[in-house]
Backbone as numpy.savetxt, mean C-alpha at the origin, in Angstrom:
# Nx Ny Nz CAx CAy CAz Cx Cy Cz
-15.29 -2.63 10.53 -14.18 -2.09 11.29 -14.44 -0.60 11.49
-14.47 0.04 12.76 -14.93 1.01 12.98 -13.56 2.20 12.97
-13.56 3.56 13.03 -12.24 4.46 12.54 -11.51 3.93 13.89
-11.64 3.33 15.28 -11.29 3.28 16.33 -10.00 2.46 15.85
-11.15 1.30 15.15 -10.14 0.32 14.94 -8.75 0.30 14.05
-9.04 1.10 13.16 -8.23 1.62 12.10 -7.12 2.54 12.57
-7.16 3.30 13.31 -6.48 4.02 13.81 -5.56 2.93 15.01
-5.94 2.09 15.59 -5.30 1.07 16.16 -4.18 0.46 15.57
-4.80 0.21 14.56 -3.99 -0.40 13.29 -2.52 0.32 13.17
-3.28 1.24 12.57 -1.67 2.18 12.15 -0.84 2.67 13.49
-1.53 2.49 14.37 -0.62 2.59 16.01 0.33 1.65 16.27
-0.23 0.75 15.87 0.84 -0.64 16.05 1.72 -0.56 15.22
1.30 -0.23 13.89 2.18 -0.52 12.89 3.15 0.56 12.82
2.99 1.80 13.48 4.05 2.99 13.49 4.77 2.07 14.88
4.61 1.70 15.64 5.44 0.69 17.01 6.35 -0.09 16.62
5.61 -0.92 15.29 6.90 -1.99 15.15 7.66 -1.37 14.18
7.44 -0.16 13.33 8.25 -0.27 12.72 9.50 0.94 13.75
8.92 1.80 14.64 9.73 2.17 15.22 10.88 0.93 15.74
10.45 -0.24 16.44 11.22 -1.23 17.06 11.91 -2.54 16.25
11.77 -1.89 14.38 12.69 -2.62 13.70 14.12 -2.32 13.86
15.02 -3.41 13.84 16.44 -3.53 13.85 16.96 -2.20 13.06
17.73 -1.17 13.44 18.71 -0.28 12.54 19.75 -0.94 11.82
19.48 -0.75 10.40 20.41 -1.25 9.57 21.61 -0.04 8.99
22.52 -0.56 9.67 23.96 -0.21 9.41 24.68 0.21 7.53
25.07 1.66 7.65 25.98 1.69 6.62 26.66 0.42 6.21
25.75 -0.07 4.92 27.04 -1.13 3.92 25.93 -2.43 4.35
24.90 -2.32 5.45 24.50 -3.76 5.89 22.55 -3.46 5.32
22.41 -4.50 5.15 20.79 -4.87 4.64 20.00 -5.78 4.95
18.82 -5.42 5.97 17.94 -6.25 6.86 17.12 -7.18 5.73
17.24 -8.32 6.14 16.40 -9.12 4.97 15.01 -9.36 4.70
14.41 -9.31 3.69 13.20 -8.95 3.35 12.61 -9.96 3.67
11.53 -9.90 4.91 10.54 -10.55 5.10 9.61 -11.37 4.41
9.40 -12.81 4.23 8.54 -13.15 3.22 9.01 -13.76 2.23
8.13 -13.89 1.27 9.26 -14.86 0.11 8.41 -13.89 -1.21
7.89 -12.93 -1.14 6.89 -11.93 -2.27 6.96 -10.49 -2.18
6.21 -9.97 -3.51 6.19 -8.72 -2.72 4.64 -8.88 -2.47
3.91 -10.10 -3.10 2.74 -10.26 -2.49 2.99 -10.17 -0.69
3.19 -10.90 -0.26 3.61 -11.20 1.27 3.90 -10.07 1.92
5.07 -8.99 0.89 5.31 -7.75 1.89 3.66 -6.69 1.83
3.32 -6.76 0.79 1.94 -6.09 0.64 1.02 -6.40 1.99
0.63 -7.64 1.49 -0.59 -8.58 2.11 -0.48 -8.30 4.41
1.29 -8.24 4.52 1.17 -8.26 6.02 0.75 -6.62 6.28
0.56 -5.48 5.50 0.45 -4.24 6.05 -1.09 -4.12 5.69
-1.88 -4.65 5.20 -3.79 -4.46 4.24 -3.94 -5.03 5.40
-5.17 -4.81 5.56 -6.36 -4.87 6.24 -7.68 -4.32 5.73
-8.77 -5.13 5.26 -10.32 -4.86 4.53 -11.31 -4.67 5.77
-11.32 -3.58 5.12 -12.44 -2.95 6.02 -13.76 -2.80 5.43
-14.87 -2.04 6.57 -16.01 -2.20 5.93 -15.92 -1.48 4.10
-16.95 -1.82 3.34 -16.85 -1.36 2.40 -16.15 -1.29 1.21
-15.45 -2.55 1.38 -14.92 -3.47 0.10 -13.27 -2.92 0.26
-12.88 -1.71 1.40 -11.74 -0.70 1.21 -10.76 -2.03 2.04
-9.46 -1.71 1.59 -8.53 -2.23 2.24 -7.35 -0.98 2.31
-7.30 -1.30 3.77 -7.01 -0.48 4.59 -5.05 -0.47 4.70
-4.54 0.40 4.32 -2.70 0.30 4.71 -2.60 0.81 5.56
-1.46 -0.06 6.23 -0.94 0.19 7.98 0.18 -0.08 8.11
0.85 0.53 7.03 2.51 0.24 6.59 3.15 1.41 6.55
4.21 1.18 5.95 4.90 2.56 5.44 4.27 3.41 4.56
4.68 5.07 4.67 4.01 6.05 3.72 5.38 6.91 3.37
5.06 7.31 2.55 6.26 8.35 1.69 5.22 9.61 2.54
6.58 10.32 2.63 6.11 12.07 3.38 4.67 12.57 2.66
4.54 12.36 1.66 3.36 12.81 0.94 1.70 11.83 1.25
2.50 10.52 1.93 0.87 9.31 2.85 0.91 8.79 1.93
1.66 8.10 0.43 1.53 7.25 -0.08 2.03 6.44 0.29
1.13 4.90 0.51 1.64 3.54 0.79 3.01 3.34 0.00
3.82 2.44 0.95 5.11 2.45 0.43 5.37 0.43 0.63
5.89 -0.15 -0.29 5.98 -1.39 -0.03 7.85 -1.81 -0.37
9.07 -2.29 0.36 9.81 -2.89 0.20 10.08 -3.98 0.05
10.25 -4.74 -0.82 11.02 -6.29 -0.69 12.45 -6.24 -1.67
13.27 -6.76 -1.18 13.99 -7.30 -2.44 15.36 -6.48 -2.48
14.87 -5.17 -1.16 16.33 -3.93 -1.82 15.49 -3.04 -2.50
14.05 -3.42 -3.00 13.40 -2.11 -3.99 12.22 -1.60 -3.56
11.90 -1.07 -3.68 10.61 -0.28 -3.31 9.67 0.34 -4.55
8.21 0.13 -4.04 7.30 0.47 -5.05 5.99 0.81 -4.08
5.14 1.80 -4.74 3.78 2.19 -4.02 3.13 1.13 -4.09
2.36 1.10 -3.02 1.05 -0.10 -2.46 0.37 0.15 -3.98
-0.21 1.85 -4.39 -0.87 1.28 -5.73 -0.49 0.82 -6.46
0.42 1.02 -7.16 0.77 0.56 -7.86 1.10 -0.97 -8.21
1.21 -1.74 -6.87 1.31 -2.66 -7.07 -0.05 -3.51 -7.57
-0.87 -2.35 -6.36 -2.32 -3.39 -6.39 -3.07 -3.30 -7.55
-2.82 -1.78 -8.36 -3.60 -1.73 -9.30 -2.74 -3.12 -10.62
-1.42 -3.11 -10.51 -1.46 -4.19 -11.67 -1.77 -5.59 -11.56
-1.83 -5.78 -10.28 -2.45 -7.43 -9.79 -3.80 -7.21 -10.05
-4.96 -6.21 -9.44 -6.29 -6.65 -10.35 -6.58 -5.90 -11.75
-5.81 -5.22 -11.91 -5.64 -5.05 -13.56 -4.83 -5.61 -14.80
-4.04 -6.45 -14.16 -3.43 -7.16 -15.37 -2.65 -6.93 -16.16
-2.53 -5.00 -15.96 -1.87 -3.80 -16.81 -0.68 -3.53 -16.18
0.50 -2.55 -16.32 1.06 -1.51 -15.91 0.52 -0.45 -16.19
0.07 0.36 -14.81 -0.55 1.62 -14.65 -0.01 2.77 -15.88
-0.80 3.84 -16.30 -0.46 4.59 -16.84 -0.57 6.12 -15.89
0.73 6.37 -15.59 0.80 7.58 -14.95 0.31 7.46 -13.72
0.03 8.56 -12.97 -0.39 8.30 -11.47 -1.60 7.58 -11.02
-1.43 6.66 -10.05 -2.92 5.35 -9.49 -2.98 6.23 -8.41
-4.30 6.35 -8.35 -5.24 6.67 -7.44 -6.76 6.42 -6.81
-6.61 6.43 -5.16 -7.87 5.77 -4.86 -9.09 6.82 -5.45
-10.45 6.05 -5.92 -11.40 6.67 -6.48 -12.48 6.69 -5.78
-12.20 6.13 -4.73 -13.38 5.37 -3.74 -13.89 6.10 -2.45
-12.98 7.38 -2.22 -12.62 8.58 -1.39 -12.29 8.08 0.09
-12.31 7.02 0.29 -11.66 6.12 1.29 -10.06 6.44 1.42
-9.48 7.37 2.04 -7.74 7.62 1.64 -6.93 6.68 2.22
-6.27 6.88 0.80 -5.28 5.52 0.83 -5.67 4.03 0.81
-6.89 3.89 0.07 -7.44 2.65 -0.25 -6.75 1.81 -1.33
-6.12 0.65 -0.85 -5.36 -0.16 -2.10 -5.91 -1.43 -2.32
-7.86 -1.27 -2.26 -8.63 -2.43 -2.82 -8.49 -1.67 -4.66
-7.77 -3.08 -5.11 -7.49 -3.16 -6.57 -8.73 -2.24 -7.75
-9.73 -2.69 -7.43 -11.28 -2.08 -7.88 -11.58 -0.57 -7.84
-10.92 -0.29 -6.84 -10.90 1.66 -6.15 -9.96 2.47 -6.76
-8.82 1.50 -7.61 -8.19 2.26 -7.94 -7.72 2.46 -9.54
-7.64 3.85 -9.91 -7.69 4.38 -10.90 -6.18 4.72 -11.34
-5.88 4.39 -12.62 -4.77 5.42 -13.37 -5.17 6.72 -14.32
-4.04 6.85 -14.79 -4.53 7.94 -15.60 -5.53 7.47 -16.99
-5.27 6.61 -17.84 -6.11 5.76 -18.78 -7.42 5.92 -17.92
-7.85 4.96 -16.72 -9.15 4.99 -16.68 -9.86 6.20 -15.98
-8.92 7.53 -15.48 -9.68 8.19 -15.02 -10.27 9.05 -16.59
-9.49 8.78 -17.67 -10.00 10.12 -19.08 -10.97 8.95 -19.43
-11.22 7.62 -19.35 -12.08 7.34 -20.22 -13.84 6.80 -19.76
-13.41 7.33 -18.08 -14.44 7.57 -17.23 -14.83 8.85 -17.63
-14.08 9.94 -18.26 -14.67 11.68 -18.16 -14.95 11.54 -19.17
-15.04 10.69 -20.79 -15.67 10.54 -21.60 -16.82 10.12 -21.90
């Protein structure tokens, strides 16, 4: 997938979410999907180089942002505890210099970034 394409990506995906329904004081649009796998899985896209690519929501700061349920949680965070098995310790971050990469493997917490500097 070339940056053309990638950038396509997040074009669309800033479109629809501009042309989601406005939800009303007191009212709550229902969460797409039956997961928060599902809400994850429709915004990734794997690109060359093992990276999977977000084309979803970002918090002001470009961190992936994932809703289901009424709650919200970062793309890493989610991804790092599905291929880690763990709850992250302290801030997940991509290691892979790919920004904003939420292939599970790329990404680091605080635990494995000190016992990588050891």
């Amino acid at each position: 997938m070339t940056d053309e394409d990638v950038a396509a990506l997040d074009a669309a995906s800033e479109e629809t979410a501009a042309a989601a329904p406005v939800v009303r004081r007191g009212g709550r649009r229902p969460a797409v999907g039956s997961s928060w796998r599902d809400a994850f899985d429709r915004h990734t896209v794997e690109v060359e180089g093992g990276h999977l690519h977000w084309a979803g929501a970002t918090s002001t700061t470009g961190t992936p942002i994932v809703a289901f349920g009424g709650q919200v949680e970062t793309g890493y965070r989610l991804a790092f505890r599905w291929h880690h098995g763990r709850e992250p310790v302290g801030h997940v971050r991509p290691t892979c210099g790919y920004g904003g990469c939420l292939a599970g493997e790329h990404l680091a917490d605080r635990q494995l970034r000190e016992a990588r500097r050891s």
